[in-house]
Structure formats: structure tokens, C-alpha cells
N, C-alpha and C positions, 0 to 999 in steps of 0.2 A: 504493500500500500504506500508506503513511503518511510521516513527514516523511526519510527515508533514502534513497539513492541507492546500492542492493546493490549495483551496478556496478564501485563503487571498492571496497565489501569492506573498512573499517578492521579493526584488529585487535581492536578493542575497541569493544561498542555500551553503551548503557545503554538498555534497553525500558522506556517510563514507562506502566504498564497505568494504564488507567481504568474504572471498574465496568462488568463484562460486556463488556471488550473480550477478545479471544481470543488472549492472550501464547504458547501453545504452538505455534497454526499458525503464529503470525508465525516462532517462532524455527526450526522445521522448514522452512519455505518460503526462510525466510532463507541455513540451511545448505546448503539443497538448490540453492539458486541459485551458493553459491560452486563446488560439482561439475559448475556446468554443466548440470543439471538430468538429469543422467545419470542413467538409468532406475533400474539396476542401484544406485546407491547412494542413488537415492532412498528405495528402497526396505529399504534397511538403516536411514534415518532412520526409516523408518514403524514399522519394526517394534524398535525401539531395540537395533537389534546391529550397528553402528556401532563398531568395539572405542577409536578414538582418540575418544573422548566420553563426558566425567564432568558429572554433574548435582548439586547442590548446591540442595535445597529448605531454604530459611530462613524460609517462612514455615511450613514446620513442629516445624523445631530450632535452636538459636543456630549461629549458625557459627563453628566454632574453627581458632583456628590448626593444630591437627593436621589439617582436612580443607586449608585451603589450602596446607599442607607435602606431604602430599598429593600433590595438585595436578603442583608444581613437580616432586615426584619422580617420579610416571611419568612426565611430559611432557620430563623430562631425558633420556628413553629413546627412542630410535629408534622411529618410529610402526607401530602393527603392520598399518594399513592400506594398501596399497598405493599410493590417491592420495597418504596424506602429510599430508593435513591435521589436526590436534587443533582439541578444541573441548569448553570448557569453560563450563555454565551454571550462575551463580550466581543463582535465585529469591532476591529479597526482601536486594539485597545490606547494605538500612538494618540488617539482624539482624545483622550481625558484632560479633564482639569486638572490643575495640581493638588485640588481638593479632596477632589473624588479619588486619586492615584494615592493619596495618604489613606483612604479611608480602606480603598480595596487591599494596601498591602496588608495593613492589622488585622483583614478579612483573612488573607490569603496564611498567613503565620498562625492563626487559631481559627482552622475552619471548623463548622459543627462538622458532626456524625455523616459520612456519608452523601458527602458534598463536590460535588466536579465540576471545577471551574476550566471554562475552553475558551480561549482569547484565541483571535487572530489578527495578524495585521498585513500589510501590504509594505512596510517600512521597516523592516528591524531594526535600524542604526536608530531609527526614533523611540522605538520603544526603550522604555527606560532600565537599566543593569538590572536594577533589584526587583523589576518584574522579570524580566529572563533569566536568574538565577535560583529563581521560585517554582519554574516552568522545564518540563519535557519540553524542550523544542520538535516540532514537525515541521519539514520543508516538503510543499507538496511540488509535485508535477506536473505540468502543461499539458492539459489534454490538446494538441495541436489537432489532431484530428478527426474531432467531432466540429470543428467549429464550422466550417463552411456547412457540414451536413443540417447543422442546425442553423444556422442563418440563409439556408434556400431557399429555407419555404417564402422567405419575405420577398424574393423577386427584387431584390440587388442588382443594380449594372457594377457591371466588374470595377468602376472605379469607386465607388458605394461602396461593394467591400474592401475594396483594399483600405478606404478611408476608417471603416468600421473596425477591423483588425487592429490596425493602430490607434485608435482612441480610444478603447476600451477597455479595462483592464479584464474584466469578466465579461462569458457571455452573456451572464445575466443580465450584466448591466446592459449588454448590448441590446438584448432582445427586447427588455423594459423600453427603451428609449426607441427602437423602432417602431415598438407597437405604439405606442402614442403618439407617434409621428415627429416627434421630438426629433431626431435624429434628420430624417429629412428637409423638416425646415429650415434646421440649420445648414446641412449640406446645400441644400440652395442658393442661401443666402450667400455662405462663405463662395462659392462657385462663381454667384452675381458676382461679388466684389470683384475676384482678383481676376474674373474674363470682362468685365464690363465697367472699368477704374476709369475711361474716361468720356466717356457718356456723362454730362452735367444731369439729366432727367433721372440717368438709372442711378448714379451716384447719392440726389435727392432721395432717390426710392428708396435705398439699400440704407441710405444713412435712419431712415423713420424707422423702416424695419429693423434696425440694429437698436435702437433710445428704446423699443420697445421690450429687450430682455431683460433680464435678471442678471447680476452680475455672475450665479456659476453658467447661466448660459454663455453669457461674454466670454468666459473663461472656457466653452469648451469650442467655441466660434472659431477664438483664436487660435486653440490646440487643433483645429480643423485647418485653418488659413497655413500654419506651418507645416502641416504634415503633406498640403497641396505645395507648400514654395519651402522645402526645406532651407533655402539659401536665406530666407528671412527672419533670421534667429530673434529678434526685437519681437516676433512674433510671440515666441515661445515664453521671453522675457516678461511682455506684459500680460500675456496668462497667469503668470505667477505672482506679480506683483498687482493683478487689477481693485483688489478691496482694497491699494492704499493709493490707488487713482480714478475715486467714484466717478469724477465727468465725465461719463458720457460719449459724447461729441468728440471732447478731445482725444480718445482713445481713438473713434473712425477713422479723424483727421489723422491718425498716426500712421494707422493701417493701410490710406489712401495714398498721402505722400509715399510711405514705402514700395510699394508699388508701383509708383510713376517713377522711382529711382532706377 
């Protein structure tokens, strides 16, 4: 499966995803191994009604000390499962406060009875020493070869996905964001700009439809724009830096001039 030995079952993993590897089956397969692989609660994993198991997604909110207080508080509670076992997963555990990351280590050094804490991240260098000292590490694998299988069915022009492969880190994510069409509209856009930079109409056009995102869209517009003009690193630049250059305007104007250079 990868570098872990589920047999021993530590109380605490850290899962190091890598692009397009598949972090959900591993931690379901994983869980589902400490029951013994019994049918009957396998199948509570499948269908996430499992009642002693809280999930913590950080790659889509910070994590704060009230979810790891949280945490401690129902698990200080007699489990409502009858196997007994809790099971706590923390996505993307680099996103914590520094609040919440003091609160989880006291967690992690006196855990109750029968408690599995599963972190994963997408950053090791970020995650902090004295959580990875506490942690089995797991580096997973790149399922490289499901991904086109599973991104077909969306009826991709070949440069679509090459664009998709490379901005995604998951295909989850991939799939999420085609299906709301999220992904499309931005590949549009990004496309307007850098075929159609000196048209003053399309350039109006392109500039309304850009004022009109959210800054993680800005941010994935522009990881789009570079991965179409890899030669434009400034691209890449203010992707990274865009929440500490909210205007706007002056972000397009960036992206337009660079272009016309």
C-alpha cells in the first residue's frame, strides 16, 4: 500500500499525499483494516455513518482551536459505536492555527482509550517537527493512471486536460471543479486573455469578467495563465502573493502588460 505497516495500527499517522495520489481510499482502507475488515462496519466507513469519526478539511478552512477543542470533547465521551474505536481526520494539518496546533499536540501526548488520529498534508516541510515526531509517516503514490480514465467522461479537449493535470493537485479536486463548471470558466477566461490581449472590447470584456472572482479564483486564473505561458513567471509570482494585492484591476493590468511584452 505504501510505506506503513497497518498491522501495528499507531495511534497517530501522518499521510504525505502526492499529486493525484488517492489520500481518501488510503485512509478508509486504513480504518477499515483496524475492524478487521468486518463487513458490516466497513460499510459504515463507505457510507460515512460511522458515528465515532470527525473529519476536519483544512484544505478548505483554517483550522481553529475550537474544532480541535472539539475534538477532545466528544472523544472524552464514551464511544457511541459499539466496536469502541474513535477516529479523527485532520486534511491539510500544515493549515492550523498556532492555537489549535498547541491544543492538538496535548491531545496527541494523552490521547483517550482507543483513539486514531490520521493527519494528512500536501507540505511536509510545513508541517511542524513535533507533529511529525508524534506521527507514522505514510508517503502515498501517484495513481498516474486512472486519471485520464477518470477525467473522460467530462469530454476535455486535449489542451483542457493537459491544463487540468497540472493544476490540480487531486483528482478530486479536479473532478469537483469540472463539474460545477468552475474549471471551465476559468479556462476560458485565462485563454480570452492571453489569445485576445489586444482587442481594447475583449480586453474590457475579460477585465469585468476577471473584478468578478474571488481572490482563490484569481489565484487559480493565474496558476492557469502560467501553466499556458510558462515563460511568465510574474504569473506564478502573483498567484502566490495575491491576498496581499487585493486590487483588483491592478492585478489584470499586470497580466495584460505582461503579455504585450
Amino acid at each position: 500500500m505504501n510505506t506503513l505497516d497497518i498491522k501495528k495500527h499507531p495511534h497517530s499517522i501522518l499521510v504525505v499525499e502526492t499529486k493525484f495520489s488517492n489520500p481518501d481510499t488510503f485512509i478508509d482502507n486504513y480504518i477499515k483494516s483496524i475492524f478487521g475488515n468486518d463487513e458490516k462496519l466497513s460499510k459504515k466507513i463507505d457510507t460515512k455513518s460511522y458515528y465515532d469519526l470527525i473529519e476536519i478539511d483544512g484544505y478548505k478552512t483554517t483550522i481553529k482551536k475550537e474544532d480541535i477543542q472539539n475534538i477532545i470533547n466528544v472523544f472524552s465521551k464514551a464511544a457511541l459505536e459499539p466496536f469502541g474505536a474513535k477516529f479523527y481526520v485532520i486534511k491539510g494539518i500544515e493549515n492550523c492555527t498556532h492555537q489549535a496546533i498547541n491544543s492538538l499536540l496535548i491531545f496527541l501526548e494523552e490521547p483517550t482509550p482507543n483513539t486514531y488520529a490520521i493527519f494528512t498534508t500536501r507540505s511536509l516541510n510545513l508541517v511542524l517537527p513535533t507533529i511529525r515526531s508524534r506521527c507514522q509517516k505514510v508517503i502515498l503514490k501517484p495513481e498516474l493512471s486512472n486519471i485520464d480514465n477518470e477525467l473522460s467522461e467530462y469530454k476535455l479537449s486535449s489542451d483542457e486536460m493537459d491544463v487540468a493535470k497540472k493544476l490540480f493537485f487531486s483528482t478530486n479536486d479536479a473532478i469537483s471543479s469540472i463539474k460545477s463548471n468552475q474549471f471551465k470558466k476559468l479556462y476560458d477566461l485565462a485563454n480570452s486573455i492571453v489569445k485576445e490581449n489586444k482587442s481594447l472590447s475583449r480586453i474590457s470584456k475579460n477585465s469585468g469578467e476577471f473584478k468578478k472572482l474571488d481572490y482563490k479564483n484569481i489565484s487559480l486564473l493565474l496558476e492557469i495563465l502560467f501553466i499556458m505561458r510558462p515563460d511568465k513567471s510574474v504569473f506564478l509570482t502573483l498567484a502566490n502573493d495575491i491576498h496581499h494585492n487585493p486590487t483588483k484591476i491592478l492585478v489584470f493590468n499586470k497580466i495584460v502588460s505582461e503579455l504585450l511584452v
